[in-house]
C-alpha positions in Angstrom: -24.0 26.3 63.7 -21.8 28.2 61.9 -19.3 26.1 60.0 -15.1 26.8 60.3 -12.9 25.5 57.6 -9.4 23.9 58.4 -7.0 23.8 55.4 -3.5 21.4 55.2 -1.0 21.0 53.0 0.6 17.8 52.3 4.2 17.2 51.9 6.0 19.1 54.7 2.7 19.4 56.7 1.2 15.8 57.2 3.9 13.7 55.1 7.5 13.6 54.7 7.3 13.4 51.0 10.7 15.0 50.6 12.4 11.7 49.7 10.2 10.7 47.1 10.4 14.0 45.3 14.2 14.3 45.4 14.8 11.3 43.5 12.3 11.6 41.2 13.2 15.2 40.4 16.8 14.3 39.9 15.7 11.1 37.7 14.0 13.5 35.6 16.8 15.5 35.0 19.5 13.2 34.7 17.9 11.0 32.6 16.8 14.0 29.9 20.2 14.6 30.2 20.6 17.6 32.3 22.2 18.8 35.5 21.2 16.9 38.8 19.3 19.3 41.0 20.5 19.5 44.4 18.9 18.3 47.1 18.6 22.1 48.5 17.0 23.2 45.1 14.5 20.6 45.0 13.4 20.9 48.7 12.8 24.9 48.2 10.2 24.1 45.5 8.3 21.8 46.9 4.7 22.8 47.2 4.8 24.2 43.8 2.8 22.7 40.8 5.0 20.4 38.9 5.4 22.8 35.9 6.0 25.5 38.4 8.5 23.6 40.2 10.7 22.1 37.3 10.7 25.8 34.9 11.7 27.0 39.3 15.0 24.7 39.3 15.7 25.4 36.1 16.1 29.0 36.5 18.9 28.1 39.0 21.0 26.7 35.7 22.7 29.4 33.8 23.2 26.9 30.8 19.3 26.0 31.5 17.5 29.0 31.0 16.7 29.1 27.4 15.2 25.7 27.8 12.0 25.2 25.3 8.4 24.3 26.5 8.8 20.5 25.1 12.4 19.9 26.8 10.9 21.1 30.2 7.8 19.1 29.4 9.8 16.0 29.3 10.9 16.7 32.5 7.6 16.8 34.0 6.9 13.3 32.6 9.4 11.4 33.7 9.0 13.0 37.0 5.7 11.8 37.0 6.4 8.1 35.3 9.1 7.7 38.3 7.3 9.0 41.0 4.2 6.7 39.8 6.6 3.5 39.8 8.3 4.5 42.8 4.6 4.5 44.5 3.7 1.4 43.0 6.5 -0.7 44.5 6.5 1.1 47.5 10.3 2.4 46.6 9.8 6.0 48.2 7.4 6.0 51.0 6.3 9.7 52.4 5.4 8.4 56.0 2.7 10.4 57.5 4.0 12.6 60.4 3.9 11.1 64.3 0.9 13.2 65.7 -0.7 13.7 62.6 -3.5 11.1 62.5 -4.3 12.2 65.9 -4.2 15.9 65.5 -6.8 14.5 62.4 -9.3 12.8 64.5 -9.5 15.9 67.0 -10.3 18.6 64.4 -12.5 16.4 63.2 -14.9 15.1 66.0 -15.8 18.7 66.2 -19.4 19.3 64.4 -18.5 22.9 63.5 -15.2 21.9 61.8 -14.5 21.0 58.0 -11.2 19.7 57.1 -9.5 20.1 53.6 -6.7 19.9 51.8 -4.6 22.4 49.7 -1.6 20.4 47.5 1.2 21.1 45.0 0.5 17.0 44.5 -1.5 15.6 41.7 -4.7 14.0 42.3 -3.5 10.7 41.5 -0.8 11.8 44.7 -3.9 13.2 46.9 -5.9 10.1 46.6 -2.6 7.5 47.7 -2.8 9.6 50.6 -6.0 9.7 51.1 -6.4 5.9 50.2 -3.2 4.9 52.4 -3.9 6.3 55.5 -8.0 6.1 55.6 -9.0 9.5 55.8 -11.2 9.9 52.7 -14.0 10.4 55.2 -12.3 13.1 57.1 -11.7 15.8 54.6 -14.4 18.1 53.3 -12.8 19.0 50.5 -9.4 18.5 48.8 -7.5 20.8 45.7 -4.3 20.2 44.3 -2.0 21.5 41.7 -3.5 19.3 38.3 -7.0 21.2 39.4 -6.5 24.7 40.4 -3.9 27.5 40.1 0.0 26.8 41.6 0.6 27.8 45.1 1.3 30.7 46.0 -2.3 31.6 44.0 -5.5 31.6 46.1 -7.4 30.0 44.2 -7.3 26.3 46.1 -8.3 28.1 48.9 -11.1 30.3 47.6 -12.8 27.3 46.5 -12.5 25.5 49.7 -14.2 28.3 51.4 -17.1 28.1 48.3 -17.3 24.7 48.9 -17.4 24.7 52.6 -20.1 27.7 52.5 -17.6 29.4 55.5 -16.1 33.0 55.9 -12.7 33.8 55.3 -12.1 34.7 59.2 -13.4 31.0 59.9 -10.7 29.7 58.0 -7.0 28.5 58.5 -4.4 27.5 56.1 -1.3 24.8 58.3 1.9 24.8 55.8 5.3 24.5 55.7 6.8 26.6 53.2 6.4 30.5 51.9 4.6 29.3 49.2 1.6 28.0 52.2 1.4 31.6 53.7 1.4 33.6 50.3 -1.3 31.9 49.3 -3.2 32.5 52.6 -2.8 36.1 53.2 -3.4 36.6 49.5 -7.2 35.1 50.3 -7.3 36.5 53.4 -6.9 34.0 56.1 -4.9 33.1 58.8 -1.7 31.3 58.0 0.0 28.7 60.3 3.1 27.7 60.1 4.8 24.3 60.7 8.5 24.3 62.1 8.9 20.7 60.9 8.8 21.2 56.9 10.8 21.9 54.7 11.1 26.3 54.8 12.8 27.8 57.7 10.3 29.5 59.9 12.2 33.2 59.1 11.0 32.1 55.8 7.5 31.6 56.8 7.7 34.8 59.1 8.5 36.9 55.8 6.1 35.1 53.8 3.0 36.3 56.0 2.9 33.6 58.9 0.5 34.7 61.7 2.2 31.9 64.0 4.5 29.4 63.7 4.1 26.0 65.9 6.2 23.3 67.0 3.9 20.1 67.0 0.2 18.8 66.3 -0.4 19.4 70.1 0.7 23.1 69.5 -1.3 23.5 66.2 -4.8 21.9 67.3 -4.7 23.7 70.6 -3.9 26.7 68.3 -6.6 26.0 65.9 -9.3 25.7 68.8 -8.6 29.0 70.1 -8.4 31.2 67.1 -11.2 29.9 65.5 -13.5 29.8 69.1 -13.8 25.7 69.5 -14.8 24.1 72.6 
């Protein structure tokens, strides 16, 4: 049996992660003693590597943009000493979406199906995830940002596919945000987008979406028929 490979994304796609990433981002800011991102300016980069993300927002500062390498690498760690905190006391919780875990265990009864995952998180963020919810056993394989190439590069993808031993036209990518459909028409797969995340779905659309769905009920039943499943 031929395998099929189905790619997520995390924050957007599974989790509401939002929260968590807004305050940390602006922690980071503020307390290097620079201007508070929005909320907006945050939400548009997430998905992004951390690097990726913080030199993103601080493009949007006029006063910003000669920042040095060391400045925005201060940034990144107190982003990352907040956001560890945060998780260790439980301050920011990024609940897992309502249909999600189901939507999980029906893609992945199926023998011909491998499930992965495709993150702008850390590893350290990837395995809370995977930890918390009790799905190390469900996903095949899992990339993220502190391993691979930034979204909206291929390269999380490509190795999926080379781990999972699968063509490209068995494979989807499920995202929220343009940086989720880049990255899967630029390794030649099928891109779904989700309408609950955190890009518009004109975004998506522009970005190279093939469909955009609703709900988990949409996207398995989606999933099934594209990629042939009974």
């Amino acid at each position: 049996m031929q395998p099929k490979l189905v790619i997520f994304d995390l924050d957007g796609t599974l989790v509401d992660g939002a929260h968590s990433v807004v305050d940390a981002m602006q922690f980071a800011f503020v307390s290097n003693k620079y201007p508070k991102p929005t909320n907006r300016q945050i939400m548009d980069i997430i998905g992004l590597s951390l690097p990726q993300a913080i030199i993103k927002i601080i493009s949007n500062f006029n006063e910003l943009s000669d920042i040095s390498d060391s400045y925005s690498q201060d940034i990144e760690q107190s982003y990352k000493d907040y956001f560890f905190k945060a998780r260790i006391s439980k301050k920011n919780a990024s609940p897992i979406y309502e249909g999600a875990l189901e939507a999980i265990d029906k893609l992945h009864v199926k023998d011909e199906l491998l499930l992965g995952i495709a993150t702008g998180k850390s590893r350290r963020g990837v395995d809370a995830f995977l930890d918390e919810f009790n799905l190390s056993d469900k996903f095949f394989t899992t990339y993220c940002s502190t391993e691979c190439i930034s979204k909206p590069n291929p390269d999380m993808i490509l190795r999926a596919i080379k781990d999972a031993g699968v063509d490209k036209q068995n494979t989807v990518m499920i995202g929220d945000t343009s940086y989720d459909m880049e990255m899967a028409k630029s390794a030649g797969i099928h891109a779904i987008g989700v309408n609950w995340g955190y890009h518009s779905q004109n975004i998506m659309l522009s970005a190279g979406a093939d469909i955009i769905v609703e709900n988990f009920d949409q996207l398995t039943k989606h999933i099934f028929e594209y990629l042939d499943i009974k």
